[in-house]
N, C-alpha and C positions, 0 to 999 in steps of 0.2 A: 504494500500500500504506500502510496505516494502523496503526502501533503505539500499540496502548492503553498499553503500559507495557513500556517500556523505557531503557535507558540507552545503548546502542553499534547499529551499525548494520554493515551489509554496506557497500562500499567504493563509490568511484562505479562501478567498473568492474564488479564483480558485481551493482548493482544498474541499469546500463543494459543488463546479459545479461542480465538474470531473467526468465524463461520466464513466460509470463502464466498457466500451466498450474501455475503455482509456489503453489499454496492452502494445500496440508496435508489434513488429516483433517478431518469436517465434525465440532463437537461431538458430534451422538449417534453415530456412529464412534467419535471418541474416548473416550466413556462407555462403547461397549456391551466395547470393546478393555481398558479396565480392569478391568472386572466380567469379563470371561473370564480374563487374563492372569494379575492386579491387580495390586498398587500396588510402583513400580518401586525394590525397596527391600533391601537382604541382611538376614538374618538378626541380630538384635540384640542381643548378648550381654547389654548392659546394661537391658537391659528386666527391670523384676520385678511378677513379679503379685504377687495376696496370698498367696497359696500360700507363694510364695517370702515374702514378709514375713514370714508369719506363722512359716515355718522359723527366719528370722534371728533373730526377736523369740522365741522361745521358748528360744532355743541362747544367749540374753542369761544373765548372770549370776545377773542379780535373777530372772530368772525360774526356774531352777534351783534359788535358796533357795528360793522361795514354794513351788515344789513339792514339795521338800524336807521342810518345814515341813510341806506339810499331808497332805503320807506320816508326820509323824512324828506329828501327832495321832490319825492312825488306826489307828496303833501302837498309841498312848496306851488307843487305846478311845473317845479323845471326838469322835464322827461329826458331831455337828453342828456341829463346829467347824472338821473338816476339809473337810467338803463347803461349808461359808461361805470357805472361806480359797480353795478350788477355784473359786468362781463370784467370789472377787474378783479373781483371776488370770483369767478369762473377761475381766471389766470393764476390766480395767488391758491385757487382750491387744484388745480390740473397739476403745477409747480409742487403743493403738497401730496398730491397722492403720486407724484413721480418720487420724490425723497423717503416717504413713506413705504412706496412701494417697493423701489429698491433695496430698504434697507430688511423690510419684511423679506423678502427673497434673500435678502442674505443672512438672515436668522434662520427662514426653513432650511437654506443648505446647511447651516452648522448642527442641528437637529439631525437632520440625517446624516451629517457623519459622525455624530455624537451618540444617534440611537444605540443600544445593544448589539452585537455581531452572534453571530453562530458560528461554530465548524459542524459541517454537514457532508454526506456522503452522498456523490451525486457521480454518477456510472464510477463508482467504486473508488473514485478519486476526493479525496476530504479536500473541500473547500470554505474558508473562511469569506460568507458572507454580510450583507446585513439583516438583521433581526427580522427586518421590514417583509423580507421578502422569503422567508420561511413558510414552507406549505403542508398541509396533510399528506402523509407517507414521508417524509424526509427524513433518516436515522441523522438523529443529532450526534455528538462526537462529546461527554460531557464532561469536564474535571472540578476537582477541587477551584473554588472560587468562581464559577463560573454561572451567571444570571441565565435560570433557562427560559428562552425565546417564545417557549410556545408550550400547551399541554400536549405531554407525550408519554407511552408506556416504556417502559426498562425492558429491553431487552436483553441487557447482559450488563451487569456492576458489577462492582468487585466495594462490598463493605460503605454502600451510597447512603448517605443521609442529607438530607434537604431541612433549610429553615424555611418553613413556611408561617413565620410571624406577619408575616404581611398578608396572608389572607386569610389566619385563625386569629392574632394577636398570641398565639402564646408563642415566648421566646426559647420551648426547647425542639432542638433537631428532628425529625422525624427518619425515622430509618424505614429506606423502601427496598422492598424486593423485587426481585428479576420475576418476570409475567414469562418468560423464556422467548427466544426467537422469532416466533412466526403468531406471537400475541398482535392482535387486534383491539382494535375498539372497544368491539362484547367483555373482551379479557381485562379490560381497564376495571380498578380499584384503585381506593385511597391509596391501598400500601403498596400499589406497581405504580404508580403516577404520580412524575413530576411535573409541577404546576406551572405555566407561566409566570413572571415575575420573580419565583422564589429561588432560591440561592444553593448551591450545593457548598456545604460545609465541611464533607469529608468524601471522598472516593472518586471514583471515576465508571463510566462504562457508556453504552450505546442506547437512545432512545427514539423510538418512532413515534413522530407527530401525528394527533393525534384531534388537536383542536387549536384555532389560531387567529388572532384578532377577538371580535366579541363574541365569539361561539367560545373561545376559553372560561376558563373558572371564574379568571381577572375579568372579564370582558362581562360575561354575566353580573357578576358582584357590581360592574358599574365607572369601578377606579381608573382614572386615569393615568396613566404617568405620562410625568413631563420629560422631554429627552434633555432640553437646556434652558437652562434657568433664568426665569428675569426678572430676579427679588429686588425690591429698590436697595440701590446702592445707596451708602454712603453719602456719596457723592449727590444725590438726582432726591437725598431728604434733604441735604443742606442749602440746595438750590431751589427746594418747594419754600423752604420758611425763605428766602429770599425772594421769590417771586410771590409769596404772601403780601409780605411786607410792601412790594413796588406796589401792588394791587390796592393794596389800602391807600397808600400812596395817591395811585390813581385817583382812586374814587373822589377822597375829598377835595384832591386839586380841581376834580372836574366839575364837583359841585358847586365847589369855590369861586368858578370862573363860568358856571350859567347864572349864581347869584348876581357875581361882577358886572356880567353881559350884560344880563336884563334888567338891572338896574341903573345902569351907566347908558346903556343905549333904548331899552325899553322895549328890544327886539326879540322874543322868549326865543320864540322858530329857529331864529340865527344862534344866538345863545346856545340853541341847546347842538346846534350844528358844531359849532364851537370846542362846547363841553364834549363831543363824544368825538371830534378829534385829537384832542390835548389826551383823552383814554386810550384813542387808539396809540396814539405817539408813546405815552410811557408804559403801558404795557409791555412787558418782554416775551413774549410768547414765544419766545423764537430759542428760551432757554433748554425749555423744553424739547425741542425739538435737535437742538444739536447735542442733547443727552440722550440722544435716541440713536440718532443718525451719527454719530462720529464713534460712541464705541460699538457699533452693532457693525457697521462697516470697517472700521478696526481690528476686530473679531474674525471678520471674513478675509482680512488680510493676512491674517496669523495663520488662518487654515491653510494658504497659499504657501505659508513657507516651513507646512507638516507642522504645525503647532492648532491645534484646535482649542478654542474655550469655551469650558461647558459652565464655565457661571460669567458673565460678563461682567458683574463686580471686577472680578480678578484680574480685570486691566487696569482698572484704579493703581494696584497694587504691583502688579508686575515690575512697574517702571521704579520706586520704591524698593526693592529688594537688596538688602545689603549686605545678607550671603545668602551663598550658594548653595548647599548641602546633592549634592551630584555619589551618584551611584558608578562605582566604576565598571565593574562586569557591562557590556551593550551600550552604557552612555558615553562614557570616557573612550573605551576601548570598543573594537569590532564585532565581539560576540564571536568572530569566528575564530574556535581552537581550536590549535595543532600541535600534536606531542610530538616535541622535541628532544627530551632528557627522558630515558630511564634510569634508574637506579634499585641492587637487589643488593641485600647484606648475604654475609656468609651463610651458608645452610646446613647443615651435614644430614640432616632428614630426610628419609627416603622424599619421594616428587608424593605433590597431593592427589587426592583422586583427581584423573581426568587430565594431571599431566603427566601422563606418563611417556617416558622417552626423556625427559627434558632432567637437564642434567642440574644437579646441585650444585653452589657455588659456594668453594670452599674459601677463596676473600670476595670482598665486598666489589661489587662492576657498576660500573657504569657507562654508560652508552648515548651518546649525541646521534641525533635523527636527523635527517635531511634527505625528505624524499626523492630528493630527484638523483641525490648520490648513493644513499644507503641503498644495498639489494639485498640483504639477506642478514636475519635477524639472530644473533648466535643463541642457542638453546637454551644459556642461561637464563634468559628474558622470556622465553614461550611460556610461561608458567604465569609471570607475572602480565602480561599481554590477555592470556587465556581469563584469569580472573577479573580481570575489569571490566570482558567484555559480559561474566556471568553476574556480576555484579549491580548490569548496566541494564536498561529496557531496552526488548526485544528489536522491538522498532521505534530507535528513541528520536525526538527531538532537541534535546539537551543538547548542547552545542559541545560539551566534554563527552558526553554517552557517544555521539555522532564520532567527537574523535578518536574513540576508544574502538569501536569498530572499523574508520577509516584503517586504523593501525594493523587491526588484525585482518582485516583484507588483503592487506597490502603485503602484508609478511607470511599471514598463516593459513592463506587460502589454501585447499587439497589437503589440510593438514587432522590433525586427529584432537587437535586444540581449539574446534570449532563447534558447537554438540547442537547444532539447528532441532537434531531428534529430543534433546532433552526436555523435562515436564518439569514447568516451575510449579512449585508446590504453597510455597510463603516466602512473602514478602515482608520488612521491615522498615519505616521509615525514617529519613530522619528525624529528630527531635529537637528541642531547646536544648536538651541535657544532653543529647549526645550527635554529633554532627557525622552522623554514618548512618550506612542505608543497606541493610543485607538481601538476600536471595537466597532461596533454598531451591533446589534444582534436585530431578528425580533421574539418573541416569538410564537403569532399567530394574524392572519390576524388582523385588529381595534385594536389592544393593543398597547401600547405603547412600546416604542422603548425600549431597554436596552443600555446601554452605558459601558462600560469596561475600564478601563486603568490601567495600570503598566507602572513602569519607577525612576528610582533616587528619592530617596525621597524627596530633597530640589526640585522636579519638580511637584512631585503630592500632596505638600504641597501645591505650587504654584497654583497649578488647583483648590484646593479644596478651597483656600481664607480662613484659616485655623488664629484664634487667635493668640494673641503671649503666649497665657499661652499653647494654643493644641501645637502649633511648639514647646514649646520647651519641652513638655514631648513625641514628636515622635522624638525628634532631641536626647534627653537621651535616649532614646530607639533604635535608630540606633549608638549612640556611645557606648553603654553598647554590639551590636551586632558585627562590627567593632572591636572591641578592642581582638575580640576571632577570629581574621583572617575571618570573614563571610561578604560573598558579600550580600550587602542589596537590597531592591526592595520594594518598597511602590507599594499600590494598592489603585483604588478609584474606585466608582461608583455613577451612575445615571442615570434617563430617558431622553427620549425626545418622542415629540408630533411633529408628519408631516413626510414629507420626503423633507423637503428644507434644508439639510444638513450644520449647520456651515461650514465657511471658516477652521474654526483656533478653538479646543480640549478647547482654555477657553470660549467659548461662550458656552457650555455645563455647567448644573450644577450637580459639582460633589460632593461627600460627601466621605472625608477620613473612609477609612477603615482598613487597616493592613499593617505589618511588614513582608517580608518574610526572614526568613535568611538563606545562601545557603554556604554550603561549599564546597569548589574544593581543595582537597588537593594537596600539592607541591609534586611534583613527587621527587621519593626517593634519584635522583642520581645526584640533583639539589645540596643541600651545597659542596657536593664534587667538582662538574664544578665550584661552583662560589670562591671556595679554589685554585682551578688550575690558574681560571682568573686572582686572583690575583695575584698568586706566578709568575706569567708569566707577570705582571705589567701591567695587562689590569682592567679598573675601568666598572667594570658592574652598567646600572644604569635602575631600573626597571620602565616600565610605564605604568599607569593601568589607568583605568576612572575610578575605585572603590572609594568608599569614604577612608580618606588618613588615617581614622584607623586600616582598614582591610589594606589597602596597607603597611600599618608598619609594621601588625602584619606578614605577609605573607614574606617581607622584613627578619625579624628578625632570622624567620626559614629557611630562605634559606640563613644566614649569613653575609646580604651586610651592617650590620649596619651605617645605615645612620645618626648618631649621630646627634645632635641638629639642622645643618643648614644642612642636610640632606634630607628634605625634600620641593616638590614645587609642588605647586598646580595648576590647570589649570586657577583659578578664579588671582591667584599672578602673571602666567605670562603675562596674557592676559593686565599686567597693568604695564610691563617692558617694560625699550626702548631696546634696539637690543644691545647696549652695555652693559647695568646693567644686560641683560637676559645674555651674555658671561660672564659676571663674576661669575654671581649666578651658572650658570650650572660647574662651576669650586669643589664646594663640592657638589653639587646635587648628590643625589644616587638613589634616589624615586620620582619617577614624579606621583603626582595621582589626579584622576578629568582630566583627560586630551583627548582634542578630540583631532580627528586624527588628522586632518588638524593642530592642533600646535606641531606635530610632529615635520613637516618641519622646524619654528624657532627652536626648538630644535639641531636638524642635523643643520642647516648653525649657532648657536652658537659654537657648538661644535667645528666646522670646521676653525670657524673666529679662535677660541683659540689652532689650531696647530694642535689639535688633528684629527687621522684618526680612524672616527665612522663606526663603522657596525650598523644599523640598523633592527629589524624584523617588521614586518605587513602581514596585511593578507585583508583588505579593498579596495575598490575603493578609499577612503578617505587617505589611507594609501600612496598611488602610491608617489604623489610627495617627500614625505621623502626619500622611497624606492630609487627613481631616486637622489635623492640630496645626498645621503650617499655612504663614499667609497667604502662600501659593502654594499648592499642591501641585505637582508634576508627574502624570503619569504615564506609564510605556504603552502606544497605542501598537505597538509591533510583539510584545512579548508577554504584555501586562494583562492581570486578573480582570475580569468586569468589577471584582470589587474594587483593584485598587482606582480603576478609571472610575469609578461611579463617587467615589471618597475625593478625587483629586477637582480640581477646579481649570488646569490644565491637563492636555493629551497631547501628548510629544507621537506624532506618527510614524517618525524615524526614528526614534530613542537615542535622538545624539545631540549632545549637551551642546553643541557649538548652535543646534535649534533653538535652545533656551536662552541663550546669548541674544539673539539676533531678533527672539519675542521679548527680551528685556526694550533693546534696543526702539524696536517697534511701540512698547509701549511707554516708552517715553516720550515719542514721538504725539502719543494718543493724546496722553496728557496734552503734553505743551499746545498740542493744536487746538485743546478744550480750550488750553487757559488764555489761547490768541483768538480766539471764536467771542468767548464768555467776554474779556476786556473789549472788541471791535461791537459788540451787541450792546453795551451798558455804553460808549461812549459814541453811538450815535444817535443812542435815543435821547440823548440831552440838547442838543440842538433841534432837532425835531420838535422835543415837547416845547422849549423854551423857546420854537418861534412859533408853538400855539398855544400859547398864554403870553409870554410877554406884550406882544405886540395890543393885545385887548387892553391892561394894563394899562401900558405907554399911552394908549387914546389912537394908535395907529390904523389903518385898517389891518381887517383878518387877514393875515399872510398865507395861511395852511388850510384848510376845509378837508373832510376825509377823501375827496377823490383825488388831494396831492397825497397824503397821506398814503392810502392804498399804492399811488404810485410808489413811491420809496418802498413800500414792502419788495417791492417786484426785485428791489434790488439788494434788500437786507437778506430777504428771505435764503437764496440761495448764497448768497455772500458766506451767510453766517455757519451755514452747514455742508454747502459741496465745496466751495473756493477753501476753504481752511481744511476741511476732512481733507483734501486732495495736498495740501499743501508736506513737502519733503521733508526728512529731520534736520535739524538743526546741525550744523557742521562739527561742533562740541556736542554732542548730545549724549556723547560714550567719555569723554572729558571730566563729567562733570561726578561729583559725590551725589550720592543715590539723596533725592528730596526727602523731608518730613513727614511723614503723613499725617502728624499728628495738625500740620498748618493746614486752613482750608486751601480749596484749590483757586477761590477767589476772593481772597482776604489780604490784607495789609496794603504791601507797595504796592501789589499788581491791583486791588481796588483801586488806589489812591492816584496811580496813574490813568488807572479808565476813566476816572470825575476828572481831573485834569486834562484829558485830549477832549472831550467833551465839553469841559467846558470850554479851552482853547476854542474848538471848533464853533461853538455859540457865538464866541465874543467875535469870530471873524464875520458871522454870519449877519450879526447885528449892526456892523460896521458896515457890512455891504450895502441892507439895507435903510442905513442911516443916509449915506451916499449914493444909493437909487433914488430916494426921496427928496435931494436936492436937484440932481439932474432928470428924472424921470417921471413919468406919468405913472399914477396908483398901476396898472398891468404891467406896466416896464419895471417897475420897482419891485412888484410880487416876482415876476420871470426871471430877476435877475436873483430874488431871493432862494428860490427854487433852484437856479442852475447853480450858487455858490452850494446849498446844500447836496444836492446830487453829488460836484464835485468834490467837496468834502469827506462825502460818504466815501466816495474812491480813493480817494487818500489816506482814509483811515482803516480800508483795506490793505492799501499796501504798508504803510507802517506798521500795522499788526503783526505781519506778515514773519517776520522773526524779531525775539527779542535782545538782536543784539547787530546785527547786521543793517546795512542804512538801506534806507528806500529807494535810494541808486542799484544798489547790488540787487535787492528785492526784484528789478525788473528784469532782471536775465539768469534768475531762477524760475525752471521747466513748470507752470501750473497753467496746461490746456484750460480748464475750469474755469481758472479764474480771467482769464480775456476772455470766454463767451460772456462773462457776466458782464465784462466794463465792455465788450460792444455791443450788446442786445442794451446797457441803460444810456449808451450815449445817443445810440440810436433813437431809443424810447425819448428822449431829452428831444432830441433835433424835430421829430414828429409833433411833441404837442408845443412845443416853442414857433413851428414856422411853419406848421399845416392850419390854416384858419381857425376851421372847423374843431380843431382839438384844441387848439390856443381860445378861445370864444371860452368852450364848456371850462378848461383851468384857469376861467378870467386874465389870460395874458396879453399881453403886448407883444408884437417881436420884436425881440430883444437883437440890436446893432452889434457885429460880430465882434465889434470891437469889444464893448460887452460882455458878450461871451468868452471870450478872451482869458479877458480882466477877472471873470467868475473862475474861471478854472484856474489862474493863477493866484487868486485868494482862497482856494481849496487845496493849493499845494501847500501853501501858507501856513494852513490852521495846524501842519504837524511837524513844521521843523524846528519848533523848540522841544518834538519831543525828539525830534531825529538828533538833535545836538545832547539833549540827556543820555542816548543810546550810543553816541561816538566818545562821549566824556566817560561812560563803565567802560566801554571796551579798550580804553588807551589806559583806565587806570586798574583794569583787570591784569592778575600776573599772566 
């Protein structure tokens, strides 16, 4: 059997049972089973069409005044201004269900690669699909840790127990049994049937679907799940109670100024036209909307570069991370092993069963591998070659199992040190307590048992009850292996007589046999991510279960030089109190020897000490770190559905230079929030302040909402596709990981958005101070209008980075951002010098000169901020 893609495996024992009858569905089966049934999926609460959009976006606030307003023009009697103000609520709603839309499609795509996956047997070939698309008759493929997809009978386990808390509530295991092979439907029971939704918490074996979608258990009961999550962040509750606030804000300025109106002029109608553009002006609606639109498109950009996020919070967060906690086995390194060192100590003991022929070794050998030069394996070694592979699953996926048969293929093919004939009888697993995994193998009938193990050397030292002169010439011999980056692996052997199976792998008697040493090289593009990590002030700290000479050495070439107190073992922490552990992990760089489970101390020292940790796994064992860290990183390549389901990230390559480059990316997220968020607060202050001041003043009304509605035309997208699209920052890997604890639009960056705003007012008001001596009430308005448009544009590009000038800003790549400044100059030139559009905005047209003269008091309103941005960067180191 051939897995295209997969990460775990059926056990040796179920997979020297497997019925050769064991296929699955033939693809066009399985195609024709989905188009009848379809797609194996509940109901979606969170799904929204445009329909639904366009509900939401209409029940908007702003959209309410606009309507509002041009109900009240038709009051007024003046139709063609209310039917213009109608088709620019069309423009401004068409604009919103296109950003809305797009960003909806780019949440469903992250959902579906987020959903559940399967390994399924389809014309006998195991294929890792999605959950979605799981049908009736399909033999699932099921292990430890693994969410099943669909209701299905057991055909074959090996020791299965399922939590089915989630559709009983109660929290213990259920143990189900084999319905046997050629079970059906009718043959279906509680105790042959694993549920959809629920979780396998011990075993492994093969299940036929069975029921799927709302014909499941889950489906019936009602429950939905959700594949990715859209809890309010953070972030998008600190910006409600701010756009609370502007809204109160609003209202009583508005009321303020119908009072003002219709008592000063005695005009209620115009008044209230007034009052409900001065609402529309300082309304920010638009904050909402680029917390939608910038990290949901954010999100779909990380899927682009094999990083998916299954909680969108967790780009707040990403960019903030200031260390690492990286997994070396498949992140750091290639996952792909190849044994290169053996090593056997002396023996004088007759060969163990099953190696017979092979000679004992009366000193200590060892042997360097190199496939393409070595051809022939000396006899010493067949024994210790022969055990690893008994030691190892049938047909393994483990990337050491794989190499341990690669080996023996290569050497011991046609040989008598191969036993394909033998019957695995029991198996033993690893444990916390003991890092070794036996095998019991039946030779032929009346013989004695064979016995197998591999695992940690300091484990099958242990087993073998080994002298202190044998320990410490296997403990030089695993540090002479270790010291050259190679993952070690001891092996033993031995018989047993009966079938009353020890409890517990040391009541067997075993007898030490060899060294395997295996190397995984560090993938290429690892010292350069863990070079960026740093320059970017994030402390990578690698954690392996290797023994801590290989984790040095491995360390060394991937550049985290973890210098003298650099290093902590899993035997050191296991003997720290919770505050000596926060301090230790304060220079820790290499964590090695370490189970999963002390992950978690890890993640909450880290956390006690300020710092905000990403974490990677890929384990059931992994889960609680995953969930305890502010980023959870999990292996979308090798990784349990638990640990994906716990993690908030899903690495679809499992290489850490991806996590790098989603830091990267999400710093970018931010910064572009927080040049979005400042460009949105500091145009609406000239906006509202030229529809109130001028009532005030005694002037005429400068703004009405159908100029109003226009400038939307130009905020709207400004604020959310021109910045979403905008590039990272040239320092953005430069700089020390931000605070999280500061909000994301507080302090300076506040203080400067009131400041360009109001810059931008004071030029706006000068203009039209100086329209008013030269110009007629329409020329004076048109000229107020084109200094605000231009305004607005300049306070796009100055936004635009916060450190680089508005010169450089124009010859950085944002397609995006010139449709918007040609589609409003355009929009500008039309109602300025088309009659009929200049009439309904009460203008004059306006002398190019003019025009001119407007654009260059919009350049204006932002070069004292452009000079605050050239005086940090000359006085930046």
């Amino acid at each position: 059997m051939v897995l295209q893609t997969s990460d775990q495996g059926l056990s040796p024992a179920a997979s020297a049972q497997s019925p050769a009858a064991a296929v699955g569905l033939s693809a066009a089966q399985a195609a024709q089973a989905l188009k009848d049934d379809g797609p194996n999926e509940l109901p979606d609460a969170q799904k929204r069409g445009l329909l639904v959009i366009a509900r939401d976006t209409l029940s908007d606030p702003m959209f309410t005044l606009l309507l509002a307003a041009g109900v009240l023009y038709l009051v007024l009697g003046d139709l063609q201004e209310g039917l213009v103000l109608f088709g620019l609520v069309l423009m401004v709603l068409a604009l919103t269900l296109y950003q809305e839309g797009k960003t909806e499609r780019a949440i469903e795509s992250l959902r579906d690669l987020t959903s559940p996956r399967a390994l399924v047997l389809r014309d006998g070939v195991a294929l890792r699909i999605a959950g979605r698309e799981v049908v009736c008759g399909d033999v699932l493929m099921l292990a430890e840790g693994d969410r099943v997809p669909a209701d299905a009978v057991l055909i074959q386990g090996t020791e299965v127990q399922a939590d089915e808390s989630l559709l009983t509530g109660e929290p213990l295991p259920v143990d189900k049994m084999v319905a046997g092979f050629d079970a059906t439907h009718a043959a279906a029971s509680p105790e042959t049937t694993v549920y959809s939704g629920t979780l396998l918490v011990r075993g492994q074996g093969l299940a036929r679907v069975i029921a799927t979608g709302q014909h499941s258990e889950i489906g019936r009961i009602g429950q939905a799940l959700g594949g990715l999550s859209l809890e309010t962040s953070p972030l998008k509750q600190q910006m409600a109670r701010l756009v609370k606030q502007i809204a109160l804000l609003a209202l009583f300025a508005s009321l303020f100024l119908l009072a003002a109106y219709g008592l000063m002029r005695g005009d209620w109608l115009a008044a209230l036209l007034a009052a409900i553009a001065l609402a529309m002006a300082l309304l920010p609606e638009e904050f909402s909307v680029v917390l939608t639109v910038i990290p949901a498109l954010g999100a779909w950009r990380l899927s682009r570069q094999n990083v998916l996020t299954r909680r969108i919070a967790a780009i707040e967060t990403l960019g903030a991370t200031s260390v690492l906690c990286a997994d070396k086995t498949g992140t750091l390194t290639e996952n792909r092993m190849t044994v290169v060192e053996l090593f056997v100590p002396p023996r004088q003991t007759p060969a163990l069963p099953g190696g017979e022929g092979a000679r004992p070794c009366a000193t200590a050998d060892r042997l360097s591998i190199d496939y393409a030069n070595t051809t022939t394996l000396p006899e010493c070694f067949h024994t210790l070659v022969e055990y690893s592979i008994l030691a190892s699953v049938t047909d393994p996926f483990d990337p050491m199992e794989k190499a341990f048969h690669r080996l023996g293929q290569h050497f011991l093919q046609d040989t008598e040190h191969l036993h394909r004939d033998w019957t695995l009888m029991q198996t033993y697993g690893l444990t916390p307590e003991l890092r070794a995994m036996s095998h019991v193998w039946q030779a032929r009938v009346g013989d004695a048992h064979v016995v197998a193990a591999k695992g940690a050397p300091e484990a099958i030292v242990d087993l073998c009850h080994l002298d202190s002169a044998a320990q410490a010439r296997v403990a030089d011999a695993v540090e002479a292996m270790a010291a050259k980056g190679l993952r070690v692996l001891a092996v033993a052997g031995g018989r047993f007589e009966g079938v009353d199976w020890p409890a517990i792998e040391h009541d067997f008697d075993f007898e030490f046999i060899g060294l395997l040493g295996l190397a995984d090289p560090l993938r290429a593009e690892i010292p350069k991510a863990v070079t960026e990590a740093h320059s970017a002030g994030i402390r990578v700290v690698m954690i392996t279960g290797d023994y801590p000479a290989t984790a040095l050495a491995i360390a060394a070439q991937a550049g985290l030089q973890p210098g003298p107190n650099g290093l902590l073992t899993g035997d050191e922490l296991a003997h720290l109190t919770d505050a000596e552990l926060q301090q230790r992990m304060g220079s820790v760089r290499v964590c090695a020897r370490i189970a999963p489970t002390q992950k978690l101390r890890i993640v909450q020292a880290l956390k006690a000490a300020g710092e905000v940790v990403a974490m990677t796994g890929d384990g059931v064992n992994d889960a609680p770190a995953l969930k305890a860290a502010h980023v959870g990183v999990a292996m979308g390549g090798r990784g349990t559905d638990v640990a994906r389901e716990a993690a908030s990230i899903v690495l679809l390559d499992d290489n850490f230079a991806s996590i790098v480059g989603a830091v990267r990316l999400g710093r970018r997220i931010f910064d572009n929030l927080r040049k979005s968020m400042s460009y949105i607060l500091a145009v609406h202050m000239p906006i509202a302040g030229m529809a109130l001041l001028p009532v005030l003043l005694g002037w005429p009304t400068m703004l009405f909402p159908l100029h109003i509605a226009f400038l939307e035309l130009v905020i709207d997208p400004a604020c959310s596709m021109v910045f979403e699209n905008e590039p990272a920052e040239s320092d953005v890997m430069q700089r020390p990981p931000r605070d999280v604890k500061q909000p994301l639009f507080g302090g300076m960056t506040l203080g400067l958005a009131l400041l360009q705003g109001v810059g931008a007012l004071a030029v706006v008001l000068v203009a039209t101070v100086w329209g008013a001596a030269q110009l007629n009430e329409g020329g004076m308005r048109a000229l107020a209008f084109a200094v605000l448009v231009f305004t607005n544009l300049a306070l796009i590009f100055s936004n635009r980075s916060r450190v680089g000038s508005l010169w450089a800003s124009l010859w950085v790549p944002n397609r995006t951002l010139w449709w918007v400044v040609t589609a409003a100059l355009s929009l500008l030139g039309l109602v300025l010098y088309v009659p009929w559009l200049a009439g309904l905005f009460l203008f004059e047209p306006l002398p190019l000169v003019w025009l001119a003269a407007a654009a260059g008091l919009g350049l204006a309103s932002v070069l004292w901020f452009e000079l605050i941005k050239t005086i940090k960067s000359k006085m930046a180191p």
